[in-house]
Each structure stands twice: as C-alpha cells, then as structure tokens.
C-alpha positions as CSV (number, residue, x, y, z in Angstrom):
1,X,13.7,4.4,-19.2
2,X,11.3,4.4,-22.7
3,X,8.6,2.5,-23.0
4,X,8.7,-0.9,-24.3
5,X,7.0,-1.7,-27.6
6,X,4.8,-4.3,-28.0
7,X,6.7,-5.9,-30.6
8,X,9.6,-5.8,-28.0
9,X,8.2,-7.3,-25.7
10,X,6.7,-10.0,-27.8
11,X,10.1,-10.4,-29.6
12,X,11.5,-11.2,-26.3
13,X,9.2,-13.6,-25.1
14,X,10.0,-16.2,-28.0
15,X,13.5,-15.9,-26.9
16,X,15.4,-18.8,-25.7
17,X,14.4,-20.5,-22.6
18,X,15.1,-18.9,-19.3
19,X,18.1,-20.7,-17.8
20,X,18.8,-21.3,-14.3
21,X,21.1,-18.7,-12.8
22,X,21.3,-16.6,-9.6
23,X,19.4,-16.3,-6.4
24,X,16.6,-12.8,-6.7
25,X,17.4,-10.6,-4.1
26,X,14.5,-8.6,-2.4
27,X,15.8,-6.1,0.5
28,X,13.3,-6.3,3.1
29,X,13.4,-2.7,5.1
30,X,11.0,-3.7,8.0
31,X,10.5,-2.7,11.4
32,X,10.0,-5.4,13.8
33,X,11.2,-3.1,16.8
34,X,10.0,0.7,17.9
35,X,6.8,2.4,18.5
36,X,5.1,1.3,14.9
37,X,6.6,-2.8,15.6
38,X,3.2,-4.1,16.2
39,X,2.2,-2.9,12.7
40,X,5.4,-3.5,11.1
41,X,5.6,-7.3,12.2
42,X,2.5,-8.8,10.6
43,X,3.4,-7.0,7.2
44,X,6.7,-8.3,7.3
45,X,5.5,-11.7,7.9
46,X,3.1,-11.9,5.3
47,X,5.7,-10.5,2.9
48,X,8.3,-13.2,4.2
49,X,5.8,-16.3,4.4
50,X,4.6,-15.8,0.9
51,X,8.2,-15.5,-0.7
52,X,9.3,-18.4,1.2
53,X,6.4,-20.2,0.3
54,X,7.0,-19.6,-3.2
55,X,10.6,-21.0,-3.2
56,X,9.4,-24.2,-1.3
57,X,6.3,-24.4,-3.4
58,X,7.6,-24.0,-7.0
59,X,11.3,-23.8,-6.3
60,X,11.2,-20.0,-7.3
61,X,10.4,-17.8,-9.8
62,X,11.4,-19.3,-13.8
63,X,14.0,-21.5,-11.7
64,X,15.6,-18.7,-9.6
65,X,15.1,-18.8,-6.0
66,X,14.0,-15.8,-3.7
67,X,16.4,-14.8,-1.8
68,X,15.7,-12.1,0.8
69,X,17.7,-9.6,2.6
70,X,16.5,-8.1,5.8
71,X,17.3,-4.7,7.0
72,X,15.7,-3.4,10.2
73,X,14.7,0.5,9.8
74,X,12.4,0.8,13.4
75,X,10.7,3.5,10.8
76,X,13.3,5.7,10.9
77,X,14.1,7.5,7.8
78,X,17.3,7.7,8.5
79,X,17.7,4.3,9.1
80,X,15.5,3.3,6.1
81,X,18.5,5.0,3.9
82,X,21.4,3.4,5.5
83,X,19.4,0.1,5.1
84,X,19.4,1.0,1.0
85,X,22.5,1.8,1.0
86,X,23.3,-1.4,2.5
87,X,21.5,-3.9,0.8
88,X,21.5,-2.1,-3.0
89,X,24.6,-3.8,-4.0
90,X,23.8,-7.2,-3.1
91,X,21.7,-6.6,-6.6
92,X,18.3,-5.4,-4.8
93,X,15.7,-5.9,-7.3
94,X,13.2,-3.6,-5.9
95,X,12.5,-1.4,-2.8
96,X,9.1,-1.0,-0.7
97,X,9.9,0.4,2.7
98,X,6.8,0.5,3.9
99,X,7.1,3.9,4.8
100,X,6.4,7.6,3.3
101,X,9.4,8.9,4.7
102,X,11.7,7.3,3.6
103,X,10.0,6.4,0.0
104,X,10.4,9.9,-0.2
105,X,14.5,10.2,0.3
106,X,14.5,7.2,-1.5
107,X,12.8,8.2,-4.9
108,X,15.8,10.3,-6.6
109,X,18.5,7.8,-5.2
110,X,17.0,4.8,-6.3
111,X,16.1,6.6,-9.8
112,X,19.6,7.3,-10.4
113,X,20.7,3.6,-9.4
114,X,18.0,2.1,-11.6
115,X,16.1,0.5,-8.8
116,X,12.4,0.3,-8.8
117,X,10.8,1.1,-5.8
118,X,7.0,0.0,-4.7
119,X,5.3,1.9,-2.6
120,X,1.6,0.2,-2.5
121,X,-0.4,2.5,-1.4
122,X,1.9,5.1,0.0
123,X,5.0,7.4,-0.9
124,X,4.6,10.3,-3.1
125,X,1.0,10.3,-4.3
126,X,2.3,11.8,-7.9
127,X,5.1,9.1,-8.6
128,X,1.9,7.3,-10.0
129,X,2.7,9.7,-12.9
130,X,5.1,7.5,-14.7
131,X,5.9,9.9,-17.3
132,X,7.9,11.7,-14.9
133,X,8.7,9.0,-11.8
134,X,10.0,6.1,-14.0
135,X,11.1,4.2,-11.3
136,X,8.6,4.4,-8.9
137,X,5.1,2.6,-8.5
138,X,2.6,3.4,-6.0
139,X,-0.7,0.7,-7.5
140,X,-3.3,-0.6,-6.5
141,X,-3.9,2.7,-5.3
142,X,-3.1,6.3,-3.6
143,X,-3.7,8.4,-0.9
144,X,-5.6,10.7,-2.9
145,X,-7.6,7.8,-4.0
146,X,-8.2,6.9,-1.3
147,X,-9.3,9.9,0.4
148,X,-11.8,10.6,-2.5
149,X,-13.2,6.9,-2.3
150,X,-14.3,7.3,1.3
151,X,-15.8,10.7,0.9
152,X,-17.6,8.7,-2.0
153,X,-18.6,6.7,0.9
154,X,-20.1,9.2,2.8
155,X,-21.8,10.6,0.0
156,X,-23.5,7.6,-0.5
157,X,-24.3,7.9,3.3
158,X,-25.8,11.2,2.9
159,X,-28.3,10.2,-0.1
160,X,-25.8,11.9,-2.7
161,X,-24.7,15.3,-1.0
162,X,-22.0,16.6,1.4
163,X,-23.2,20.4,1.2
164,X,-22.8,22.1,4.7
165,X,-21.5,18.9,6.3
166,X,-18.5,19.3,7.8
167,X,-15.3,17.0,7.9
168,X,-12.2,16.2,10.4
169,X,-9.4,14.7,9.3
170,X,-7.3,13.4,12.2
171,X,-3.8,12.9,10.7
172,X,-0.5,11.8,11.7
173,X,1.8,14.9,11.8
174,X,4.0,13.7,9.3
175,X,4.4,13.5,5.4
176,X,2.4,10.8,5.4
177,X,-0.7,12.2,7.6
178,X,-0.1,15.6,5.4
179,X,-0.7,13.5,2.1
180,X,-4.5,13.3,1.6
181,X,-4.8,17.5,2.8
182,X,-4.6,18.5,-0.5
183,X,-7.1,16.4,-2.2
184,X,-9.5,16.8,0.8
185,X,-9.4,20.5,0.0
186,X,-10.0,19.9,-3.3
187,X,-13.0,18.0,-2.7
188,X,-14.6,19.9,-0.4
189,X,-14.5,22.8,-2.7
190,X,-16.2,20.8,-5.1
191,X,-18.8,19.6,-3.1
192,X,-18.9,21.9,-0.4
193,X,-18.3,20.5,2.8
194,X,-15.8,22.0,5.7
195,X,-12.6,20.3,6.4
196,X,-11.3,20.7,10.0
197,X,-7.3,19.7,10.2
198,X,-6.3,18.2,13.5
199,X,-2.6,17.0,13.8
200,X,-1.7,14.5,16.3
201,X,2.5,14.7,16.7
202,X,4.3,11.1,16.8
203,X,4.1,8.5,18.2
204,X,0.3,9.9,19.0
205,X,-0.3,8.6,22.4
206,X,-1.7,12.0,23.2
207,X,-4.8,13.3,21.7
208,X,-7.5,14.0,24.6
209,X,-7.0,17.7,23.3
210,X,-7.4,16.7,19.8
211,X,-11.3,14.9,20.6
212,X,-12.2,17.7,22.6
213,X,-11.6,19.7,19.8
214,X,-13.4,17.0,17.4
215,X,-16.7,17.5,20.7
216,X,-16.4,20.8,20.0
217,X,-16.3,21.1,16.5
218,X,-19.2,18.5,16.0
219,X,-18.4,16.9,11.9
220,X,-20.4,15.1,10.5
221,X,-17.8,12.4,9.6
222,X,-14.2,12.0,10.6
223,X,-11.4,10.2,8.8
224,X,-7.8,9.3,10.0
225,X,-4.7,9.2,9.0
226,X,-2.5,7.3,11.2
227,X,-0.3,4.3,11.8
228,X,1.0,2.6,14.6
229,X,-0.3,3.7,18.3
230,X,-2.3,6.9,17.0
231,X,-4.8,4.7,15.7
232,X,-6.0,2.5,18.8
233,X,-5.8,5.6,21.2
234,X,-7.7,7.6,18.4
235,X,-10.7,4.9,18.4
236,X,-10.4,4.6,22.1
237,X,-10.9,8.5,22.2
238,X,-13.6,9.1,19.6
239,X,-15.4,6.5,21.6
240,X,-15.0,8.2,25.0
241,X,-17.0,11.1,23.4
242,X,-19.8,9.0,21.8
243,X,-18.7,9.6,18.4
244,X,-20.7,7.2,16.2
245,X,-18.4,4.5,15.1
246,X,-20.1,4.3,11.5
247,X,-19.2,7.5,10.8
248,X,-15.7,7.7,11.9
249,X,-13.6,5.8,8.9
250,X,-9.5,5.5,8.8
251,X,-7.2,5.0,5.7
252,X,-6.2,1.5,4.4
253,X,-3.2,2.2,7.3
254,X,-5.8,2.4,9.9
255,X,-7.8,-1.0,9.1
256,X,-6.5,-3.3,11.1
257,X,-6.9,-5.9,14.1
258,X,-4.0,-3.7,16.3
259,X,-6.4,-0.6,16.0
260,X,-9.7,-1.9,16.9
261,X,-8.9,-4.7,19.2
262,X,-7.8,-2.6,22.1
263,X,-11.1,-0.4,22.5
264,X,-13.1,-3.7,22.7
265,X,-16.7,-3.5,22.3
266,X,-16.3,0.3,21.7
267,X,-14.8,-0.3,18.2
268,X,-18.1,-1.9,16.6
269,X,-19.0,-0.6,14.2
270,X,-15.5,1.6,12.9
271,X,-14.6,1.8,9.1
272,X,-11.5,1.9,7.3
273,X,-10.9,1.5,3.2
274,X,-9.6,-1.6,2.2
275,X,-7.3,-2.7,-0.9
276,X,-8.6,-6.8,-0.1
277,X,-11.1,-8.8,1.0
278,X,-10.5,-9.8,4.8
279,X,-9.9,-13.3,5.9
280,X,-8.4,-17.0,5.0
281,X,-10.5,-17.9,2.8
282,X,-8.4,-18.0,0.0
283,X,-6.3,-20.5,-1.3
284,X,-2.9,-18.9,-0.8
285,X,-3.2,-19.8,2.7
286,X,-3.8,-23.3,2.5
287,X,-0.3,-22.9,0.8
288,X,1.3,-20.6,3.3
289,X,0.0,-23.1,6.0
290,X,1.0,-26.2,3.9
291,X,4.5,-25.4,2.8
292,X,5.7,-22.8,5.8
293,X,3.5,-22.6,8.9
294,X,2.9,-26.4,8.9
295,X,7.1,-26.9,8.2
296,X,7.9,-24.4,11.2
297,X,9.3,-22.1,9.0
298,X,7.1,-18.8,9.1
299,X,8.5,-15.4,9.3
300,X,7.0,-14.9,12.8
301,X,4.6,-16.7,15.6
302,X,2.4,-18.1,12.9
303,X,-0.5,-16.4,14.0
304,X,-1.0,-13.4,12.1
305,X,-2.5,-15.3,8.9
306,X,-5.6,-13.9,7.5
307,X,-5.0,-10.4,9.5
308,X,-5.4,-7.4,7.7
309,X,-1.5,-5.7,7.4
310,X,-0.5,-9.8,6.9
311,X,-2.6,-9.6,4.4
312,X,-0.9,-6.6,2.8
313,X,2.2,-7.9,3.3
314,X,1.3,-11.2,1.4
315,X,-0.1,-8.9,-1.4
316,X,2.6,-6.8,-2.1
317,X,4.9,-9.8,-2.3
318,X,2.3,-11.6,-4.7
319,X,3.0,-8.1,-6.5
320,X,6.7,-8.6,-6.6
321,X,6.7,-12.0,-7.8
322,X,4.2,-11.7,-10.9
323,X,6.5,-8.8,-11.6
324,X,9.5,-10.9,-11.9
325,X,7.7,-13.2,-13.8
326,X,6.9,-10.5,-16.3
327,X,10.7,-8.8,-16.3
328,X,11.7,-12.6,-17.2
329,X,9.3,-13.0,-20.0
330,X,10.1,-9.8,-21.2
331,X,14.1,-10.1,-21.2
332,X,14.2,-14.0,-21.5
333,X,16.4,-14.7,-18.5
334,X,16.2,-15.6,-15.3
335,X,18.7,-14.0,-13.8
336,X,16.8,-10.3,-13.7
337,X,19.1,-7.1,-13.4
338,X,16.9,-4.0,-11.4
339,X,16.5,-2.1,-14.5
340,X,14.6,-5.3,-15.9
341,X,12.4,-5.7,-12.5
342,X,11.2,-1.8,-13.2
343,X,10.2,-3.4,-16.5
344,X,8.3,-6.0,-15.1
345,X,6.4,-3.7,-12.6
346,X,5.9,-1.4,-15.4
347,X,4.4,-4.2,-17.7
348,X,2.2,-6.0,-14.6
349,X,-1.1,-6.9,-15.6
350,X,-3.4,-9.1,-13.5
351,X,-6.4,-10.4,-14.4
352,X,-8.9,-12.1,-12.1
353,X,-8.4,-15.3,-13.9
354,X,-4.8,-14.9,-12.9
355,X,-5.7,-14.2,-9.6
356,X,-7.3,-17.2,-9.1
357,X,-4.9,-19.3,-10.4
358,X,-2.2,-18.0,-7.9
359,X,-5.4,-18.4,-5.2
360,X,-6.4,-15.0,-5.0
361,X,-9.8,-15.6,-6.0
362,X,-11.5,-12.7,-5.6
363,X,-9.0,-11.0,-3.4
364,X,-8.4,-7.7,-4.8
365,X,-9.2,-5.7,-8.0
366,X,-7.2,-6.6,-11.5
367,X,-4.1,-4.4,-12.6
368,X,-3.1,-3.0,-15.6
369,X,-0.1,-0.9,-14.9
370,X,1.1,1.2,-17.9
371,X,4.2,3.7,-18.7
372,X,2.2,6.7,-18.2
373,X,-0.2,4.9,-15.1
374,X,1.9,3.6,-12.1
375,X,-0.5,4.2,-9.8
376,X,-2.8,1.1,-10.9
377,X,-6.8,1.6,-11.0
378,X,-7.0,3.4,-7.6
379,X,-10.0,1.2,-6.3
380,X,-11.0,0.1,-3.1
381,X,-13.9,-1.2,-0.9
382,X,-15.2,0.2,2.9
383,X,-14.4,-2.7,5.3
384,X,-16.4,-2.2,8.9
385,X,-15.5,-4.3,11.9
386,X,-17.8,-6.2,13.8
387,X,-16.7,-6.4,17.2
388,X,-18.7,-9.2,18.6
389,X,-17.1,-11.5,15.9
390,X,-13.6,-10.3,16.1
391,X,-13.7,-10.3,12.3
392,X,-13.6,-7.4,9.3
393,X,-16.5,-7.3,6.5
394,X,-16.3,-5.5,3.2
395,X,-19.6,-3.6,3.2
396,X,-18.9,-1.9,0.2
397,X,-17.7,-3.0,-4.0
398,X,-14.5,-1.8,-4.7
399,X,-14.7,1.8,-6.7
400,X,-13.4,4.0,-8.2
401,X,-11.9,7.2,-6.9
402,X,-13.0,11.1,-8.4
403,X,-10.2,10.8,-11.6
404,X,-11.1,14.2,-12.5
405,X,-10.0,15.6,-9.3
406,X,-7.2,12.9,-8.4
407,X,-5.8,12.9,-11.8
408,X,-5.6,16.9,-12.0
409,X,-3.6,17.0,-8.5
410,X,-1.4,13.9,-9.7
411,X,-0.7,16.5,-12.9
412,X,0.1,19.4,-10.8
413,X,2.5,17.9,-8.4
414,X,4.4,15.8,-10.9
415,X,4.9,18.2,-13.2
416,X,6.2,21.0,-11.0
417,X,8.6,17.7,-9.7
418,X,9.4,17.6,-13.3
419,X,10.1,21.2,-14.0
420,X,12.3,21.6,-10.8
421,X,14.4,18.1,-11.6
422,X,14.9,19.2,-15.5
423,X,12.7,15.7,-16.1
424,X,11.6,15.6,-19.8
425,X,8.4,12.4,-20.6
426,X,10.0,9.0,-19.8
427,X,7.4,7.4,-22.3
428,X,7.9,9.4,-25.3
C-alpha cells in the first residue's frame, strides 16, 4: 500500500457526500474466560461501552452504525487465529487482539488479506516501521518505549546516572515478557547498569523462587513484564521481602486495579507507566454513563468505568472510530472496505483540541501517525498507586522515550523482517 498524497487525500475529501450504507464491522477477539479473564473483561468492556455509545449517541460513524463481532480467544493463540479466520469475512475492518501472540501469527495473514491490525501498545515492537509492516500499527507507543521511558524514570530517581546500579526485569516467559530484553540490553550498555533476567513460566502463580533470587540479587530497581495473575502474586512477593514499592515499576500491562488491589496496603506506593490519565473525570464517561450504563446496556456489570485496562479499552476504540472517520473522509463513503480503514489508521492525527471535543480532555498525548511512523510518538507518564485511596496518580509528564536507541533497534529488526519476507519500502 503507497502512501497517499496530500493532494489525494484532499481531492477526496471534496468528494460527494458520504451516503448511508452498511453496518462497520469490528471483530472483537476478547477473552472474558481463562487465567488472564479478569484482565481481559474490563478491556473488552470499555471497548464495547464506547462503540455502543457511539451508535446510540450519534447514530454511528458518517451515518454507518458499529456493528461488532465478538469472538472469544481465552488468550490462546490458537484460538485468536480461528477467531480471524472466522470473523475476516464478515468484512472485519480492523484487528486488535489484545495479545502478542497472536498479533504475531496474525501480522503476515492479515497483510495478505488487506486487514489492518492495531496492536496499541503491544505485538511486534518493529511493525511501528511502516515502511516495511504496512498493515500493522502499534501507536501510542511500544514496548521498547516503554522500557526506555521508565529507566528514564529511574534516572531521574538517581539524580541523572544509572552507573553500577543494577536492574531486574521480572518478565512473563512469553513473546511478550521477551519483548523489552533487547532494548534493556541496549540501554544498559549505554548507561551502564546490570540487567538480571528472571522468567516467571505462565500463568505465573509461582515465583517464591524468582524473589528469592530478586533478595539475593539485591537491584536497585525492578520492572515487570506481566499480565494477568503474574502481576498480583509478583507485588504480593516483592512485598513479602521488603522490596520498596517506589522502586519496583511494571509495564503499562501491569498498571492496574487487578494487580495492586489484592496485596492491600502492601501495594502503596508500586509504579507502572501509563498511556492515560487515571479516572472519570472526563467527559466521555458522562456519555458512557448517559447513553449505555444508565440505559442497562453496558458490555459488562457496569462497574469497571474509570479503571485502568477499561480505560484502555475505551481508548483504543476512540482510536478505531477517529480512524474511520479519517478512511471516510479520505475515500468519500461510508461504507469503508479494510484496505481503506488501514488508510485511515495510517492518516490518524489527533490533536488535543480534538481530544477535547470527543471529551478526552487531557487524557492522553496527541497523534500524528505517518507512512513511515506507525508506532505514534512513543510517550508516556509514571502512574503510582496510592493504596489508602484506592486510586492511581500520574506522578510524572508524559515523555519521550531514548529515539536514538529505540529507533536503531526498530531499524534492525524490521529490516532483517524485510530482507527475509523479500519486502521492498511500502512508502516509496
């Protein structure tokens, strides 16, 4: 897929005006059942709530209405596939399985279909290298962002300097916990720290071995990598050794109520990297409450508004819909084809005015996504939870990751990808 022109695009917005047609279809691969439910559930509902929401609110997107196709995967690759392969030819617009595994499986079948796939925040760190993934999007952010934004953060802890520190990474023994390695390598080279790996095998109810290796070893900070079950037990552990909360700080798939909650008092204090602000304070709740909670139709219980992976999931559907918006504008019709929707995504650009006038006010960071940039700006903020309260704070500005070192590893990766799929520049 080339690039569109400016005059293209242009051209096609003074087309005709954008007829009724045709319901959107947008697959939902969730997983409200298995070990990682209690995670899957609130992102599902957020993602549900604000769709439905949108087609109660303004009757769709340019007159079409949302219709959305659910396909449970219990986050099983495996299961993830057979739901694409279900759903793709009830013209799916877009995939985001909210899951590395099976983005990864998913990336060369949906590239051949001409399905877009986004993967926010997750997947194959280099697809944000849309000179070579054309199909698939990974903004606001990476994993290699995001590891290099919090050891920004404990940088800043340290007055400036890491040298002689020394780092654990407690990850999920998966291709998603293996994601951030590289970059952590990277980065410690450069500013000379020492990286201890410690695995933790699914679902991760068992790690007493892994802290008593994190006692022994002593670092200075750890991060984590995990989802699901890992996370709580992890939090529940570092605490059982005294490790100081302030210094022990997760991925944006570690940041939530699930894994702090169940440690209680324990948790104060834990950090995590956030793509939002936390809370309800916005006004796309006042119309998720209006139009769906208050009308008995929400996705779920109702009670998982404001929380931090409903919050995701209300972001990456705000993602999907501005998108469509765009591929209509673009094309001039309504009635948007997949190809078109990977248009739309590649064409997004939200400005904080915009935000506020969907009533995202200061919810998250402005995108710009480009042919050559899928990946978005790659900023985030440090979130730290306050256990008395029950609540999440952002303790930090959203910033920038290390580009020099993300953007070299992002070049690596996709290029060998290109070199061993015969892949020539999808913007030239």
């Amino acid at each position: 897929m080339k690039k569109l022109t400016i005059a293209a695009i242009a051209a096609s917005m003074m087309a005709t005006a954008i007829p009724a047609s045709a319901d959107l279809a947008i697959p939902l691969l969730s997983y409200r059942t298995g070990p990682y439910a209690p995670n899957g559930i609130p992102y599902a509902d957020g993602v549900e709530d604000y769709l439905n929401m949108i087609n109660a609110r303004d009757g769709g997107v340019g007159g079409e209405m949302i219709k959305i196709l659910p396909c449970e995967t219990a986050y099983n690759t495996t299961k993830g596939v057979e739901c694409y392969e279900a759903t793709k030819g009830e013209g799916a617009l877009v995939y985001f399985p909210l899951s590395t595994g099976i983005t990864y499986q998913l990336i060369p079948k949906a590239t051949a279909d001409d399905i877009p796939i986004h993967s926010m925040g997750y997947g194959r760190t280099s697809a944000a290298n849309g000179k070579v993934f054309s199909h698939v999007f990974n903004f606001p952010g990476t994993y290699w962002d995001a590891a290099s934004i919090i050891v920004k953060h404990m940088m800043d802890m340290e007055n400036g300097s890491l040298d002689g520190k020394k780092i654990a990474l407690v990850y999920h023994n998966s291709a998603y916990g293996k994601e951030p390695i590289r970059t952590l390598q990277e980065l410690s080279a450069k500013h000379g720290f020492e990286l201890v790996l410690l695995p933790v095998d699914h679902p991760g109810q068992e790690q007493k071995s892994t802290w008593l290796q994190v006692r022994k070893e002593k670092p200075d900070f750890v991060t984590m990598w995990g989802w699901g079950v890992m996370n709580q037990v992890a939090i529940s552990e570092a605490a059982s050794i005294r490790f100081p909360m302030d210094r022990f700080i997760g991925v944006w798939w570690s940041a939530s109520e699930n894994d702090v909650i169940p440690a209680g008092a324990k948790s104060d204090g834990y950090k995590a990297i956030a793509m939002n602000k936390p809370g309800t304070d916005f006004g796309v709740y006042a119309d998720i409450q209006k139009h769906i909670i208050d009308a008995g139709k929400a996705a779920g219980a109702g009670d998982q508004v404001g929380a931090v992976l409903y919050s995701r999931g209300v972001l990456n559907a705000a993602y999907l819909v501005e998108a469509i918006r765009t591929a209509q504008k673009i094309h001039g019709v309504s009635d948007i084809t997949p190809g078109m929707m990977r248009d739309g995504l590649e064409n997004l650009k939200i400005n904080q005015a915009r935000w506020t006038e969907m009533g995202f006010d200061g919810f998250t960071s402005e995108i710009d996504v480009t042919c050559e940039n899928h990946g978005g700006p790659g900023l985030g903020a440090i979130q730290q939870w306050d256990a008395d309260s029950g609540t999440w704070s952002l303790i930090t500005d959203f910033v920038g990751s290390d580009r020099a070192v993300v953007d070299a590893l992002i070049d690596e990766d996709s290029t060998a990808y290109a070199s061993e799929n015969n892949i020539s520049d999808q913007c030239s």
